[in-house]
C-alpha positions in Angstrom: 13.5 21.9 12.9 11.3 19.7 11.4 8.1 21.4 8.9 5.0 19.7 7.1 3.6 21.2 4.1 0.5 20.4 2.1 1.6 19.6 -1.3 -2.7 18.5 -2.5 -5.4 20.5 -1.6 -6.9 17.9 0.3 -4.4 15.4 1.4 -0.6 14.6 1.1 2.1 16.5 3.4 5.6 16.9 3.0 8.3 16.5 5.6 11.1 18.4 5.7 13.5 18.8 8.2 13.5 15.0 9.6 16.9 13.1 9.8 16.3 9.3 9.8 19.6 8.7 9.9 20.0 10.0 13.4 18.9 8.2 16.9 15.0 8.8 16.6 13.3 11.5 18.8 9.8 11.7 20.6 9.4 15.3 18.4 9.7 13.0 15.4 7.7 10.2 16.3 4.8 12.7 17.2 5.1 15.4 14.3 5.0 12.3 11.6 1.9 10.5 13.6 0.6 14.1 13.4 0.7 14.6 10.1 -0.5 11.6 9.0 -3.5 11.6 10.8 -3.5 15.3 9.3 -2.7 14.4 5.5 -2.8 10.8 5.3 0.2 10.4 2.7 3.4 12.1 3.4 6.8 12.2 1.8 9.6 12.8 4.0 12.2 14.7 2.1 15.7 12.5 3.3 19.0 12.0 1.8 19.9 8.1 1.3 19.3 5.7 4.8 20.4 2.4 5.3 17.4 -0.5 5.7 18.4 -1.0 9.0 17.6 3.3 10.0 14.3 2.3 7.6 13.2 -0.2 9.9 14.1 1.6 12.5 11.8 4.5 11.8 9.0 2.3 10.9 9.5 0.6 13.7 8.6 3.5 15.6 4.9 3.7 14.4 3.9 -0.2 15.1 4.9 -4.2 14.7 6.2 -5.1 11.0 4.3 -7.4 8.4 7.0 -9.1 7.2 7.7 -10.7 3.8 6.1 -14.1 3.0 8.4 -17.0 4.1 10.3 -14.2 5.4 12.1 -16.6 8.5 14.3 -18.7 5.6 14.7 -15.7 3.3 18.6 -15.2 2.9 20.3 -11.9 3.8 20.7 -10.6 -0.1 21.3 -7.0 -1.4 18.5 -5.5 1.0 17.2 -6.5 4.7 14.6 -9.6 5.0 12.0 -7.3 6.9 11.5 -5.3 3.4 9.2 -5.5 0.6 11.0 -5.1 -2.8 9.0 -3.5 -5.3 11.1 -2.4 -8.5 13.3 -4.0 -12.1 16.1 -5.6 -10.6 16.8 -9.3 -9.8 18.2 -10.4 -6.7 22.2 -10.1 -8.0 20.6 -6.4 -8.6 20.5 -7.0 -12.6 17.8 -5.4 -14.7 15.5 -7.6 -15.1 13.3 -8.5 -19.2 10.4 -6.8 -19.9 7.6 -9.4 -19.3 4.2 -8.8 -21.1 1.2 -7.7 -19.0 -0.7 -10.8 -19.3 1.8 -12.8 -17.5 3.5 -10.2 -15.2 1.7 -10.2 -11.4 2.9 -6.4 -10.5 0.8 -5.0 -13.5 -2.4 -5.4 -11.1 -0.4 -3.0 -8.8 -1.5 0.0 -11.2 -5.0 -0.2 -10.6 -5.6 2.1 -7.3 -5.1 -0.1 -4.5 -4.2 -0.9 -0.3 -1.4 -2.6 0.1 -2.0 -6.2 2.0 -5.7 -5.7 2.2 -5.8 -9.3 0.3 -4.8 -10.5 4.5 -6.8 -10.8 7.0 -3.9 -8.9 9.6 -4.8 -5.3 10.1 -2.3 -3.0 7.7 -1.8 0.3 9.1 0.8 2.1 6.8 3.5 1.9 4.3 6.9 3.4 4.0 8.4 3.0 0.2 11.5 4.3 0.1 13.2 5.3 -3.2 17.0 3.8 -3.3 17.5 4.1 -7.4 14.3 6.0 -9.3 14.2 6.5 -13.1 13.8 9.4 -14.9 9.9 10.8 -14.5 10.0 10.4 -18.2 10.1 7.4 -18.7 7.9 5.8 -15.8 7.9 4.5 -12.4 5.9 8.0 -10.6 3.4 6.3 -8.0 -0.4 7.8 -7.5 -2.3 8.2 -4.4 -5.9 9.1 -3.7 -7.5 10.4 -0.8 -10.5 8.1 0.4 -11.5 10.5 3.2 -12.4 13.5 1.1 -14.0 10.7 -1.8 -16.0 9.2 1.4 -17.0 12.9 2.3 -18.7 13.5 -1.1 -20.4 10.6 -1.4 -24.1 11.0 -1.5 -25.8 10.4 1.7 -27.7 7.2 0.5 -25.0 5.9 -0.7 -23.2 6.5 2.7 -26.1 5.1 4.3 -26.2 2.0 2.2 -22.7 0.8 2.4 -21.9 1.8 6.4 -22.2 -1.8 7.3 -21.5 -3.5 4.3 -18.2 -5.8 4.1 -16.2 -6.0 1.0 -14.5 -8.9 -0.3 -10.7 -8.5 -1.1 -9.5 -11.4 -2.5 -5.7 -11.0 -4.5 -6.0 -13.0 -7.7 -9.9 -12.8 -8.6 -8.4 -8.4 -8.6 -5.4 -9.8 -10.6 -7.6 -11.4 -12.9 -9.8 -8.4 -13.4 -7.1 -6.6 -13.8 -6.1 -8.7 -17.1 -4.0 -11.0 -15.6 -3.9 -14.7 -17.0 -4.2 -16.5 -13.7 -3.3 -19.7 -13.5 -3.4 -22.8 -10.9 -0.1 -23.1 -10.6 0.0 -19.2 -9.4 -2.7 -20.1 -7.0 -1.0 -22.9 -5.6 2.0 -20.9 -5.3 0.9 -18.4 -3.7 -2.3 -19.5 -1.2 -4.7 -16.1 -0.7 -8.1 -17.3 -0.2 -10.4 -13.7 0.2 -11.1 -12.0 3.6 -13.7 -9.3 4.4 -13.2 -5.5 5.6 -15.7 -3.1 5.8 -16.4 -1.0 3.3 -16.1 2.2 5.3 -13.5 2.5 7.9 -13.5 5.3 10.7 -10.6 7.0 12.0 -9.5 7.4 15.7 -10.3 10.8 14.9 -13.8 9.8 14.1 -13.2 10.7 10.4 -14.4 8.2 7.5 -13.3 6.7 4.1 -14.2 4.4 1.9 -12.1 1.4 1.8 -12.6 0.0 -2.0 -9.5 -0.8 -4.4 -8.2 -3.3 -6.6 -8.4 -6.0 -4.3 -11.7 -5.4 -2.8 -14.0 -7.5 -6.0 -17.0 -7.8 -3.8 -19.7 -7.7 -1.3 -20.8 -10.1 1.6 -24.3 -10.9 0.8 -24.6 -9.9 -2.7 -24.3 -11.7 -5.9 -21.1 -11.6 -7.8 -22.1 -9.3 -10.5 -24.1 -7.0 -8.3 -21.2 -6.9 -5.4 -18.3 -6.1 -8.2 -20.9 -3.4 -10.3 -20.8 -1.5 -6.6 -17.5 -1.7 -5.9 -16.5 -0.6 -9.2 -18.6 2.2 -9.2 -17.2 3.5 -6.0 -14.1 2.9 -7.1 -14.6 5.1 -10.2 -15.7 7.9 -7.6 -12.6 7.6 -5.4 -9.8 7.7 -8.4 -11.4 11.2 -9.7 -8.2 13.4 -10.5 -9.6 15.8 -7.8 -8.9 13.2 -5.2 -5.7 11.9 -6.6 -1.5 13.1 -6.1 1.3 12.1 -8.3 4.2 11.8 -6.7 7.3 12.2 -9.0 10.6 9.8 -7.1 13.8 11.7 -5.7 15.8 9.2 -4.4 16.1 8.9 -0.7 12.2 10.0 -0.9 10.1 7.9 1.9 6.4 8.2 1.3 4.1 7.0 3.8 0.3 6.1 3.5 -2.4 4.9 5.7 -3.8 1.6 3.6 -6.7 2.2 5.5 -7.7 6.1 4.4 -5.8 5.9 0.7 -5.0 3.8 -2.3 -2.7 3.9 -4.6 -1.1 2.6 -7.9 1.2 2.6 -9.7 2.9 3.7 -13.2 4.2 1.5 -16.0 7.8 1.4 -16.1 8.0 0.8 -20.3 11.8 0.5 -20.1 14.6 -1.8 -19.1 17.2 1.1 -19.4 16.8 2.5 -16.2 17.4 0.7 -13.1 14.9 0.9 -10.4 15.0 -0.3 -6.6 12.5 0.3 -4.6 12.1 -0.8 -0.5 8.5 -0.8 1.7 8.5 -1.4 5.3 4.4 -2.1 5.8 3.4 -1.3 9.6 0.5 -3.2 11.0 -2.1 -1.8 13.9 -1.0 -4.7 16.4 0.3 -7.8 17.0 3.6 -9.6 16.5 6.0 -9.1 13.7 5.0 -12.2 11.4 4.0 -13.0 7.6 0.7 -13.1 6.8 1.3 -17.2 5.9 2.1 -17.5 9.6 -0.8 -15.3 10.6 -3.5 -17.2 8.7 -1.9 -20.5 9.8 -1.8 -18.9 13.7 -5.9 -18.1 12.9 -6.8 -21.9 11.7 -4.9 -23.3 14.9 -6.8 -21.3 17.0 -10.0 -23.0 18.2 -13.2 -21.4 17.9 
């Protein structure tokens, strides 16, 4: 029998009960859409999967966004469809320390969504915890609950930014978030900004307030004034009453909505502790592509 408890006041459930390792059921599928519509972040409590049952289960919910360059990525220690987000090369070795100036993931501990720097709709995420250090020592991973933020919002402010469209743009939020960013980063890695609106609405009708680290700006507004507003929201929707920390077992899956909660997170200030972390990111539609291909789909399309 599968459960969901509420582990936040105001968001974040936990499964228990689920086995991902089996053949996937319609009760599954519809008590985990359920309670995330419900919650908005859960963590489904699971003994150690393969990628492959991963993928499977994400698969379940809607197409992949796959990894950049994702078609000519080899077959290494994990499956091609994941993200990799952890300490480890790709022979699994720790990697160096690398100072926060020059290291790209440190802009990943601001509050953020995750692919929100793309123009393809991102729906949710599924990190899964394969080898998690101590709590001590690092590596927990925030969330906060832009649905409850949105709700206590002032009226004009919710009024004022209903229509407005923020500008996410990936390395203008690395470099505010003290990155040294360089052309040779940019060149590297392509990621000119997109827009999304500032308040997204639920199929439920329900609303949140789609800021975060990558979001540096408003359409229409000068560049001061747009990144003063955003900032200020985003300084409302990271209160500690709106946020969870959730401390890694492994074989842990959390699972967020990008679109109705951020999140960030800790430093890791050790190279003593492996860790090895996979995401599966699920888009609202489409075909299972990179979001290179995507954007290169969107300029060969006549207007």
């Amino acid at each position: 029998m599968i459960t969901v408890n509420k582990l936040h006041p105001l968001f974040f459930g936990e499964i228990v009960g689920a086995d991902l390792a089996a053949e996937p059921t319609e009760e599954l599928r519809q008590t985990v859409q359920q309670a995330m519509d419900d919650h908005g972040v859960c963590v489904v409590r699971q003994g150690q999967i393969t990628d492959e049952q991963h993928i499977r289960f994400a698969r379940l919910f809607g197409p992949l966004e796959l990894p950049p360059g994702y078609g000519s990525r080899p077959r290494g220690r994990m499956a091609p469809e994941l993200f990799f987000a952890g300490n480890l090369d790709a022979d699994g070795n720790i990697l160096p320390l690398t100072p926060a100036n020059r290291n790209v993931a440190k802009g990943a501990e601001r509050f953020h969504a995750d692919s929100s720097f793309n123009p393809l709709p991102s729906k949710w995420s599924m990190l899964r915890g394969v080898e998690c250090p101590p709590s001590d020592v690092g590596g927990d991973t925030l969330f906060c609950d832009l649905r409850s933020a949105y709700d206590d919002l002032p009226q004009g402010t919710r009024d004022r930014i209903d229509s407005m469209m923020g500008i996410h743009d990936f390395w203008k939020g690395r470099a505010y978030a003290g990155l040294e960013v360089t052309d040779e980063m940019r060149a590297r890695m392509p990621m000119p900004p997109v827009l999304h609106p500032l308040v997204r609405v639920h199929e439920n009708g329900r609303k949140a307030v789609f800021v975060g680290g990558h979001c540096v700006g408003v359409e229409g507004m000068g560049e001061a004034e747009g990144h003063a507003l955003v900032e200020q929201i985003y300084d409302h929707v990271t209160q500690d009453k709106y946020v969870h920390r959730h401390q890694w077992t492994p074989g842990d899956i959390v699972i967020w909505d990008n679109r109705f909660a951020l999140h960030a997170a800790t430093p890791l200030n050790s190279d003593k502790h492996r860790r090895d972390m996979r995401r599966a990111t699920i888009n609202e539609s489409g075909d299972e592509i990179d979001a290179y291909e995507y954007r290169r789909r969107q300029q060969a399309t006549p207007a």
